[in-house]
C-alpha positions in Angstrom: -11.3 -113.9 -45.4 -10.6 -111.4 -42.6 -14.5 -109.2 -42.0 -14.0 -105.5 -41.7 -16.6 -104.9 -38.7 -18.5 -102.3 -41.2 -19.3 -105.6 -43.4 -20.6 -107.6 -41.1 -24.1 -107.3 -42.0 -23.5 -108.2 -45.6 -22.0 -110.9 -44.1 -24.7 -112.4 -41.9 -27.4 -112.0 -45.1 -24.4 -113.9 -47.3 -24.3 -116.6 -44.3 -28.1 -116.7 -44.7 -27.7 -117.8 -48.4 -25.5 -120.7 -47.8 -27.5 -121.9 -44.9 -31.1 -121.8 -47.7 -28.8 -123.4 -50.1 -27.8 -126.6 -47.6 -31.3 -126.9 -46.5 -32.7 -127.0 -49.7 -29.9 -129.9 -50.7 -30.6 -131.5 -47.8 -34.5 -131.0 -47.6 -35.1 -131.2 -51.2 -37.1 -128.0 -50.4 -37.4 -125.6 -53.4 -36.3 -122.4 -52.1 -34.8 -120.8 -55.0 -37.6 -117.8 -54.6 -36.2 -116.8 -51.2 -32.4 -117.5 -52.1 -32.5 -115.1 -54.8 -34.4 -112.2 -52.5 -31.8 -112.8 -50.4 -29.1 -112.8 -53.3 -30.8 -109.6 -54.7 -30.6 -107.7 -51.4 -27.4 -108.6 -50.5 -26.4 -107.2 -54.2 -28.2 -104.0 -53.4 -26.6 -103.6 -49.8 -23.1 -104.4 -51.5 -23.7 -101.5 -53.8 -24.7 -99.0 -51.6 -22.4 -99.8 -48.9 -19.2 -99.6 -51.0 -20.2 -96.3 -52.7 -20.7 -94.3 -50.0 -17.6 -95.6 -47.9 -16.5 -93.1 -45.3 -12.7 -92.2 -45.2 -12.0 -94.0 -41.7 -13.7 -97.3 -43.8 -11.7 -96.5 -46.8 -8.6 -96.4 -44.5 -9.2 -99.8 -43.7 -9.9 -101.9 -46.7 -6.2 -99.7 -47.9 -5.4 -101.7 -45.3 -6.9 -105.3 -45.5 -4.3 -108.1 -44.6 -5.4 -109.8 -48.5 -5.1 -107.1 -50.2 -2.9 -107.1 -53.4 1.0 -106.3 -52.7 3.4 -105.7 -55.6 4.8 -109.0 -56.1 1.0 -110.3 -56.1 0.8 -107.4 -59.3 4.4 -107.9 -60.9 3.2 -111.5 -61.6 -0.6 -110.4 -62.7 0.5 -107.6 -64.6 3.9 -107.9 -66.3 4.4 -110.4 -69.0 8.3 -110.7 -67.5 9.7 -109.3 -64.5 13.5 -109.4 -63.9 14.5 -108.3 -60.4 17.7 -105.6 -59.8 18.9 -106.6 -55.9 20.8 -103.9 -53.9 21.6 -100.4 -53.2 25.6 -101.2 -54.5 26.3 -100.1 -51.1 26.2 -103.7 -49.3 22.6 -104.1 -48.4 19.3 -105.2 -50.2 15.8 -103.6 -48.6 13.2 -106.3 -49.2 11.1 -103.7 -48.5 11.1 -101.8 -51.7 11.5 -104.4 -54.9 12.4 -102.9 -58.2 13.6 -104.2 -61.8 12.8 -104.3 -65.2 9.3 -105.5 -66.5 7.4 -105.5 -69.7 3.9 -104.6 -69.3 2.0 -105.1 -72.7 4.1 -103.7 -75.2 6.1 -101.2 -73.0 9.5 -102.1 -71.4 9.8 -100.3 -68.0 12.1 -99.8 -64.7 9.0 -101.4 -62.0 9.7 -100.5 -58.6 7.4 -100.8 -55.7 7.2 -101.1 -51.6 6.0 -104.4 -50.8 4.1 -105.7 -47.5 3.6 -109.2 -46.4 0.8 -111.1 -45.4 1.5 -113.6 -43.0 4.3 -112.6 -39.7 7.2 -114.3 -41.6 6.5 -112.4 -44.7 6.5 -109.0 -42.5 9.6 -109.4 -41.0 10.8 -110.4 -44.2 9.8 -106.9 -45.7 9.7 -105.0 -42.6 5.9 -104.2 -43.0 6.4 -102.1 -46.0 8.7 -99.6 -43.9 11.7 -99.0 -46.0 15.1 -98.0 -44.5 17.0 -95.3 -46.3 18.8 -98.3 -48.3 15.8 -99.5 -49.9 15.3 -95.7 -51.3 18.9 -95.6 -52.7 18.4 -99.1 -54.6 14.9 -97.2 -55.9 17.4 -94.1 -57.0 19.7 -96.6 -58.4 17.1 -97.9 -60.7 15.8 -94.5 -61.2 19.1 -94.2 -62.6 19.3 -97.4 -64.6 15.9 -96.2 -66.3 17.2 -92.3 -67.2 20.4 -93.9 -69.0 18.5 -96.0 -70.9 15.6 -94.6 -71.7 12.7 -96.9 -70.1 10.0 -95.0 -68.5 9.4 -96.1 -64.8 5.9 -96.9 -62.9 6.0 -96.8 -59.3 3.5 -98.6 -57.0 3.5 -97.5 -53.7 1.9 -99.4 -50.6 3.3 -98.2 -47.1 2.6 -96.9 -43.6 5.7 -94.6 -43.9 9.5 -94.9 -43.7 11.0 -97.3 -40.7 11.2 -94.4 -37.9 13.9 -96.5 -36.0 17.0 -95.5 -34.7 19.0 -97.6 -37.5 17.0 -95.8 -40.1 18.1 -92.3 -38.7 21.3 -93.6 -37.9 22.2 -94.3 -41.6 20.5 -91.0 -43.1 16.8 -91.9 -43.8 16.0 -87.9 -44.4 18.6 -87.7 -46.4 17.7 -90.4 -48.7 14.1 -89.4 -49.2 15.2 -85.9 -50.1 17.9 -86.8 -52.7 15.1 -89.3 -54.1 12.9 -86.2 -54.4 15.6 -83.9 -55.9 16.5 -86.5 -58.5 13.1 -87.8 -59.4 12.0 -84.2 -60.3 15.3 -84.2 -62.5 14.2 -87.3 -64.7 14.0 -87.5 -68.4 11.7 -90.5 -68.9 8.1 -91.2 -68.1 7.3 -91.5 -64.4 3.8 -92.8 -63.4 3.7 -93.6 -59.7 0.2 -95.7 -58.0 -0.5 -95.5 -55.0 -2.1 -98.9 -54.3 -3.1 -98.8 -50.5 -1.2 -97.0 -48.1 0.5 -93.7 -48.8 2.1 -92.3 -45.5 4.3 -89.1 -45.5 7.8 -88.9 -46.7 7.9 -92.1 -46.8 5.2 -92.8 -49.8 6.7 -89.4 -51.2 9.8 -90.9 -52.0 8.5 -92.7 -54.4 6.2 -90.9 -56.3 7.2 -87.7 -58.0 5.7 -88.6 -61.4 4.3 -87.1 -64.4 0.9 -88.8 -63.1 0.3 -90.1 -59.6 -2.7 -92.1 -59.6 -4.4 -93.8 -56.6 -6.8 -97.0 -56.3 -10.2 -95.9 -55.8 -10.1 -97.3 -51.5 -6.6 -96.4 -50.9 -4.9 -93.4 -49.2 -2.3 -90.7 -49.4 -1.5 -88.4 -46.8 0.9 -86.7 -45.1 0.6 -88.4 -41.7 -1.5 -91.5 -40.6 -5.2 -90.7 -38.9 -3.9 -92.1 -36.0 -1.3 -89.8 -35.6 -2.8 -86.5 -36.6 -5.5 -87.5 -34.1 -2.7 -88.3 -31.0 -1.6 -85.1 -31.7 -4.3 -82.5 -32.1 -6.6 -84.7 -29.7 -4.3 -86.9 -27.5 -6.5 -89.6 -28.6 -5.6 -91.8 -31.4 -9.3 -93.6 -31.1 -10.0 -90.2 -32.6 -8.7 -91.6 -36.0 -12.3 -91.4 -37.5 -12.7 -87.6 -37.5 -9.2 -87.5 -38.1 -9.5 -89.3 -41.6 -12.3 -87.1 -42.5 -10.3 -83.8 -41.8 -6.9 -85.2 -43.8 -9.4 -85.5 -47.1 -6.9 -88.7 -47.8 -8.8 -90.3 -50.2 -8.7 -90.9 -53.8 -12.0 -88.5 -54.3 -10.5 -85.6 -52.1 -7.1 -85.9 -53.9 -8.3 -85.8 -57.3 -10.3 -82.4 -56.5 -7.8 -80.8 -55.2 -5.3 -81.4 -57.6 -3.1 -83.6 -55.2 -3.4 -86.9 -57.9 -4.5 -87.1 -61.4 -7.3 -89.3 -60.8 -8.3 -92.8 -59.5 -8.2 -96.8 -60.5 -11.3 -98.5 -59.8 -11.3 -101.4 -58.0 -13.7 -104.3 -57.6 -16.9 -104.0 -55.4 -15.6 -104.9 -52.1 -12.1 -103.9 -52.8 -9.1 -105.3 -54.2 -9.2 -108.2 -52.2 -11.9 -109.4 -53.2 -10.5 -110.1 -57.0 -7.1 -110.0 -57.7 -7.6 -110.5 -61.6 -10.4 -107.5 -62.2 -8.2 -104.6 -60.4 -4.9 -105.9 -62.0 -6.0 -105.6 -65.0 -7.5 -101.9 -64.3 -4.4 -101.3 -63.2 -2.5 -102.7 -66.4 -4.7 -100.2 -68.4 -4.3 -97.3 -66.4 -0.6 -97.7 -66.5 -0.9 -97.9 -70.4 -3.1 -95.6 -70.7 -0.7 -93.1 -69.1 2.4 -93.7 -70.8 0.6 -93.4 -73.9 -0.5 -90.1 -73.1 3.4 -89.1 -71.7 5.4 -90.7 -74.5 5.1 -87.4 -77.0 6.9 -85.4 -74.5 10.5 -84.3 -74.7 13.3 -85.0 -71.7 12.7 -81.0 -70.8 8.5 -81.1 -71.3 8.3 -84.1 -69.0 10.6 -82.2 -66.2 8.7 -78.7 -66.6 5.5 -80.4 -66.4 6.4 -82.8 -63.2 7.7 -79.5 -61.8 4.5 -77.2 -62.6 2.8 -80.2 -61.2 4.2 -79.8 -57.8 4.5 -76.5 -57.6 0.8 -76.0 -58.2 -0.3 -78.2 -55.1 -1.0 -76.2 -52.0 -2.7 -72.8 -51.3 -2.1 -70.0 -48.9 -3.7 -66.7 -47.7 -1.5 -63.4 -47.4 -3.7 -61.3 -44.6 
């Protein structure tokens, strides 16, 4: 498993473990005193170092190679999972997925960015960068979902829209806005997730909802650390100070009103067990459709638009 530099020392006093436990095997030395001192301090480092995370550390365990992508959730999470393909226009984004799912007792429209984990997988799914097709498949299956009445759940996991030429060239602004404009205009449930990164416009397009919720180490901002810092600094090694500044994560968010409040996940991160922040996530998403399904077609547009509306503050001087 890829070691985030700020876990290397839990690391070494984990390595220290095995190595007690393969010389006691060997030696037939009882050492079980000093294993579990060892066992009990690397418990209490684990704790304290995961609950005071700072945002530049947060940013990258949003970003850990193992961490859970949606296809990884569709199968932990939905009982079935029936994949819609294309945009009806000639092209099928891999990297947004969408289709209908039944999670628990709910039938829902499931859609999601999804990132790879090896180079073939990446290419496959262009890193989790959608191109402005993959947002009109997500509008066509908004679409699908308003006609027939299934509440949707986004999960949202990118860097940020593809920025290349081809993207531009085919009306990548365009396609985020009218995703914007006709998500606000919904009559179903929307709950979007944002379950590691969530950069700019391009996370936006996917998650005006009723409830935006956010996994407790991942991030939502309007531009990556890395580039706020280039630009106000010239320095993109700067990215530290930069995350601080952004307030990006989950904690931040849900004080200032930006999300509705955040998913824990395992100690460690979601990497580190697939099955424990799945199934957070299956009750959250529960959870919040329960508390949106009383709501009328015109209550679950007002309130999405209050919602927005409210986020931001300005001085008149």
């Amino acid at each position: 498993m890829m070691v985030l530099e700020f876990e290397k020392p839990l690391v070494e006093i984990q390595e220290k473990i095995k190595e007690l436990r393969k010389i006691s095997s060997e030696s037939g030395m009882d050492l079980n005193k000093e294993i579990e001192t060892f066992e009990q301090q690397a418990n209490d480092y684990k704790k304290e170092l995961y609950s005071n995370l700072k945002p530049f550390q947060k940013l990258q365990i949003a970003r850990h190679q193992e961490r859970p992508n949606f296809l990884n959730y569709t199968r932990l999470i939905c009982d079935e999972f029936i994949e819609m393909h294309g945009d009806r226009e000639g092209t099928d984004d891999r990297a947004i997925i969408g289709g209908l799912a039944k999670i628990g007792d709910k039938k829902v429209m499931l859609i999601g960015t999804q990132k790879g984990k090896s180079t073939k997988e990446n290419l496959e799914y262009n890193f989790g960068m959608p191109q402005p097709q993959g947002y009109r498949k997500a509008l066509r299956l908004f679409k699908h979902a308003n006609k027939f009445n299934l509440p949707i759940v986004t999960l949202i996991d990118t860097p940020g829209a593809y920025p290349g030429i081809s993207a531009e060239e085919t009306g990548q602004g365009s396609a985020i806005a009218v995703n914007l404009r006709e998500m606000a205009k919904l009559n179903v449930p929307v709950v979007a997730i944002i379950t590691g990164e969530g950069c700019s416009g391009g996370a936006l397009g996917l998650a005006v909802a009723n409830k935006v919720l956010m996994l407790e180490h991942a991030y939502y901002t309007v531009i990556s650390p890395e580039g706020c810092a280039s630009i106000l600094w010239r320095d993109a090694a700067r990215f530290p100070d930069a995350a601080e500044a952004l307030k990006i994560t989950s904690e931040d968010l849900t004080e200032l009103g930006i999300v509705d409040g955040a998913i824990k996940e395992p100690i460690g991160g979601a990497h580190t067990c697939y099955s424990e922040m799945s199934q957070n996530m299956k009750d959250a998403i529960l959870d919040s459709l329960k508390s949106l399904e009383g709501m009328s077609a015109e209550e679950l547009r007002e309130q999405r638009y209050n919602k927005f509306r409210a986020m931001g503050q300005f001085l008149e001087g």
